[in-house]
C-alpha positions in Angstrom: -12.5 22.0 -45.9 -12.7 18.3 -45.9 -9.6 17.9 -43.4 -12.1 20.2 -41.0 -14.8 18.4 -41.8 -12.7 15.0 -41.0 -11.3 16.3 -38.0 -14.8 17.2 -36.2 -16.4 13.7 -37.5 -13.2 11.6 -35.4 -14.6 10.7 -32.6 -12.0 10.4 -29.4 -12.8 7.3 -27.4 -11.5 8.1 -24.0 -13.5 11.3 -24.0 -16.8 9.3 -25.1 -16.3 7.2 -22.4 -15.3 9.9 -19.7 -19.1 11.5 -21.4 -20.7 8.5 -20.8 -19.5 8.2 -17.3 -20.7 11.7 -16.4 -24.3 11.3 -17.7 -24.5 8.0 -16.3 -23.8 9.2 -13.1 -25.9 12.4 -13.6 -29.2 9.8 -14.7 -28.7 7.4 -11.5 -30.1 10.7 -9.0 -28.4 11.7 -5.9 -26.9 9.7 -3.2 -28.7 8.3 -0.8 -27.6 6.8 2.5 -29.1 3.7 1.2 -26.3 3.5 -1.2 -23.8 3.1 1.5 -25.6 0.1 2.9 -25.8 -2.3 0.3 -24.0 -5.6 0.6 -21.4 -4.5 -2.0 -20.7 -1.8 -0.3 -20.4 -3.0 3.1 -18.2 -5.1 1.7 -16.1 -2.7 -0.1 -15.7 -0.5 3.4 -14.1 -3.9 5.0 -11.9 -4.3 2.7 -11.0 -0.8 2.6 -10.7 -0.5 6.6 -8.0 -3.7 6.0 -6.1 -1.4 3.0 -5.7 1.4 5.0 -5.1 0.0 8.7 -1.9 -2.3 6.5 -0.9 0.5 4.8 0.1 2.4 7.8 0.3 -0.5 10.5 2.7 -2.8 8.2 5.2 0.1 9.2 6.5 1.0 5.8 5.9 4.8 5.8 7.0 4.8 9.6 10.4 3.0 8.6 10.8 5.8 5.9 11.2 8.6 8.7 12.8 6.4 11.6 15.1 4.4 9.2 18.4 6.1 10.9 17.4 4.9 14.2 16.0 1.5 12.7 19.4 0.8 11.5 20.9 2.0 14.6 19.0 -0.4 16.9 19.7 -3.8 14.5 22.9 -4.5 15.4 24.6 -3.4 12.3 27.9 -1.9 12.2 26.8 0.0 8.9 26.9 3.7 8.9 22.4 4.3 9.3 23.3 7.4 7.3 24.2 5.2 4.5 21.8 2.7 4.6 18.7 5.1 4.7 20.4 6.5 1.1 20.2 2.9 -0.1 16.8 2.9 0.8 15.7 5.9 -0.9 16.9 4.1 -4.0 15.4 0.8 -3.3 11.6 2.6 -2.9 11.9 4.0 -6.0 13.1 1.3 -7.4 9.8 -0.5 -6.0 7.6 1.8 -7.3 9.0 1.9 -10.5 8.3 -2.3 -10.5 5.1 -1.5 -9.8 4.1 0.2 -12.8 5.5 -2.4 -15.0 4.3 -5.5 -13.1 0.3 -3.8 -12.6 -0.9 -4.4 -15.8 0.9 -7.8 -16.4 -0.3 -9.5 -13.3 -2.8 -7.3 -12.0 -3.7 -5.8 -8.7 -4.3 -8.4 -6.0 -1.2 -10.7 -6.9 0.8 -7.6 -6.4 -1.0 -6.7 -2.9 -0.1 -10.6 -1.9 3.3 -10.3 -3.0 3.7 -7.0 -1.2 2.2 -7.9 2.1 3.7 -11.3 2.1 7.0 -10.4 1.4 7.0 -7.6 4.0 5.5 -10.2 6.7 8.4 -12.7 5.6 10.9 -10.0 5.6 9.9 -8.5 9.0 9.9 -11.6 10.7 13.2 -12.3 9.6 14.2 -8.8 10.7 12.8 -8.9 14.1 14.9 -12.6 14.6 17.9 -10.9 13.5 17.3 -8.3 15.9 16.9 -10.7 18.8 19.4 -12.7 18.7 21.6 -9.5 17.7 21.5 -8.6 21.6 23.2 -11.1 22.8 25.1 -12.9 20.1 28.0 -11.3 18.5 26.6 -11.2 14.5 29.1 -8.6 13.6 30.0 -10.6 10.6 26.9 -10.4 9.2 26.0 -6.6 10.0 25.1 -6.2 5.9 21.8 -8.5 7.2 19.8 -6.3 8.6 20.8 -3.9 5.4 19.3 -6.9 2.6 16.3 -7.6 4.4 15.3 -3.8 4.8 15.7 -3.6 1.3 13.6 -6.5 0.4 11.2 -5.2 2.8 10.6 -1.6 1.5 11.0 -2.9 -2.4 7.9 -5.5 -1.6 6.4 -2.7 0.1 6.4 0.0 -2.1 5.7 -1.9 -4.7 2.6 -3.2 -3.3 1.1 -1.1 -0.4 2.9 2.2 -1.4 1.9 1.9 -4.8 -1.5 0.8 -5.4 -3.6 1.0 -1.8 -5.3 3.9 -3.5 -5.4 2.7 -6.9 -7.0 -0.1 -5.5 -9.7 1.8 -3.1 -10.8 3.8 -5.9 -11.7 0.8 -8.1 -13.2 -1.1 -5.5 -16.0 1.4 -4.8 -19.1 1.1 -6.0 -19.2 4.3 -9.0 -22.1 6.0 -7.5 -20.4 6.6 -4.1 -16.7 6.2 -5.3 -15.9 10.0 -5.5 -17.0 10.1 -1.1 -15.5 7.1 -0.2 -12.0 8.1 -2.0 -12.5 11.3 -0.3 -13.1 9.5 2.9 -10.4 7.0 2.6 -8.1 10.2 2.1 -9.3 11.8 5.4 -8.7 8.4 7.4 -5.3 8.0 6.1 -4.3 11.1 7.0 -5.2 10.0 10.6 -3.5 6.8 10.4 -0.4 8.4 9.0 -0.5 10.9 12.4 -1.1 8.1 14.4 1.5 5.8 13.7 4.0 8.3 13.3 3.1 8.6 17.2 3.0 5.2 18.4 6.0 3.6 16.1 8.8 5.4 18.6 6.8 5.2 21.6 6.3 1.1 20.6 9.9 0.6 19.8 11.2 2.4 22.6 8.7 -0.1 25.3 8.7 -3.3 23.7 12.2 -3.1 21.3 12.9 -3.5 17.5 12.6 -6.8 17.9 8.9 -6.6 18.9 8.1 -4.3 17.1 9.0 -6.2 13.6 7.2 -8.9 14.5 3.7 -6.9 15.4 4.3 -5.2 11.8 4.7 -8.8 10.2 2.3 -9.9 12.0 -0.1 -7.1 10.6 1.0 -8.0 7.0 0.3 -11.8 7.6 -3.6 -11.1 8.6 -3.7 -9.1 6.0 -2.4 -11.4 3.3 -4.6 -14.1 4.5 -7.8 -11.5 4.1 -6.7 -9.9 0.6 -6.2 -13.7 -0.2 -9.6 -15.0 0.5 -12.1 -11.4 0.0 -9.7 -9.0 -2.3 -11.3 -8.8 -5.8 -9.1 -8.2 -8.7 -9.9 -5.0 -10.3 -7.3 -5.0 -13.3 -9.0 -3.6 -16.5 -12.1 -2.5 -14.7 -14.4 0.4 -16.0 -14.4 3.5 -13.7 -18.3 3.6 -14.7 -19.4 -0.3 -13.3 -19.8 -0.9 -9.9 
């Protein structure tokens, strides 16, 4: 009797707070249109437009699914086959860094290590590239290989990882749950879109190009997560 008695006197914490989330949210009224326009939240939507534009336009989901002809285009004499295997492993890998490195150095040193690295990376690549077509670089056909994989582990440990970790914190909590939703829609678009263009882009302007305008993506982007990104590592799903 006392064990029952003991049992229904602990109190859970995480469920109190997921409580007290709810009701606050159910005490602050309805959304207004007026909650979109605030100068926090104007502010959240730019730096939300930047996450998802670099998220797609950086090219790392793109260089997932056209990896084989990636490969095939940098002047390596590696089998693409094989290299796209090694990249599996190296995203995962990524990913896997970023859940031990989010909670130690939090989310906006990550994001600046991810889009820096990949603009660093993809510069490199494109220069590789260039000078692949008329230059006899045969001995070094593993480059191309190394700084791939130093491009999709920054990525996915960055972009990949936490673009939507870091949306969904950003928001103010009275409109988070549409702007999430909204942010999912757009993505979706952006994800069709540059599936489209990345082909079409290499095919016109070459590999070489078209590393540079994804590093070039990553670089504005660094500098703006740098200057307006707000670190949101231990924030409260119920503060704005």
């Amino acid at each position: 009797m006392c064990n029952s008695e003991n049992k229904q006197n602990t109190s859970n914490p995480a469920f109190d707070q997921l409580k007290s989330i709810i009701e606050n949210r159910s005490d602050s009224g309805s959304v207004t249109y007026k909650d979109f326009l605030t100068k926090d939240a104007l502010q959240c939507f730019a730096t939300a437009a930047v996450l998802l534009f670099v998220n797609q336009f950086s090219g790392i989901f793109a260089f997932v699914n056209y990896m084989s002809d990636i490969f095939s285009n940098s002047g390596s004499s590696m089998d693409p086959n094989t290299c796209t295997i090694i990249m599996g492993v190296v995203q995962i890998a990524g990913t896997y860094a970023a859940t031990l490195l989010v909670d130690i150095f939090g989310r906006k040193i990550l994001m600046l290590w991810s889009t820096g690295g990949m603009a660093v990376g993809l510069a490199a690549f494109g220069v590789f590239t260039f000078y692949a077509q008329t230059m006899d670089l045969s001995q070094y056909s593993f480059v191309p290989l190394l700084l791939m994989s130093f491009v999709s582990f920054v990525g996915n440990m960055g972009l990949i990882a936490l673009t939507f970790v870091v949306l969904v914190e950003i928001f103010p909590a009275k409109i988070r749950p549409i702007c999430a939703s909204a942010s999912m829609a757009i993505l979706s678009l952006l994800v069709f879109a540059m599936l489209k263009i990345f082909p079409l882009y290499m095919d016109s302007f070459g590999i070489s190009t078209t590393m540079w305008s994804c590093a070039l993506v990553c670089a504005v982007s660094y500098l703006y997560m740098l200057v307006f990104l707000k670190e949101t590592k231990g924030k409260s799903m119920d503060s704005d």
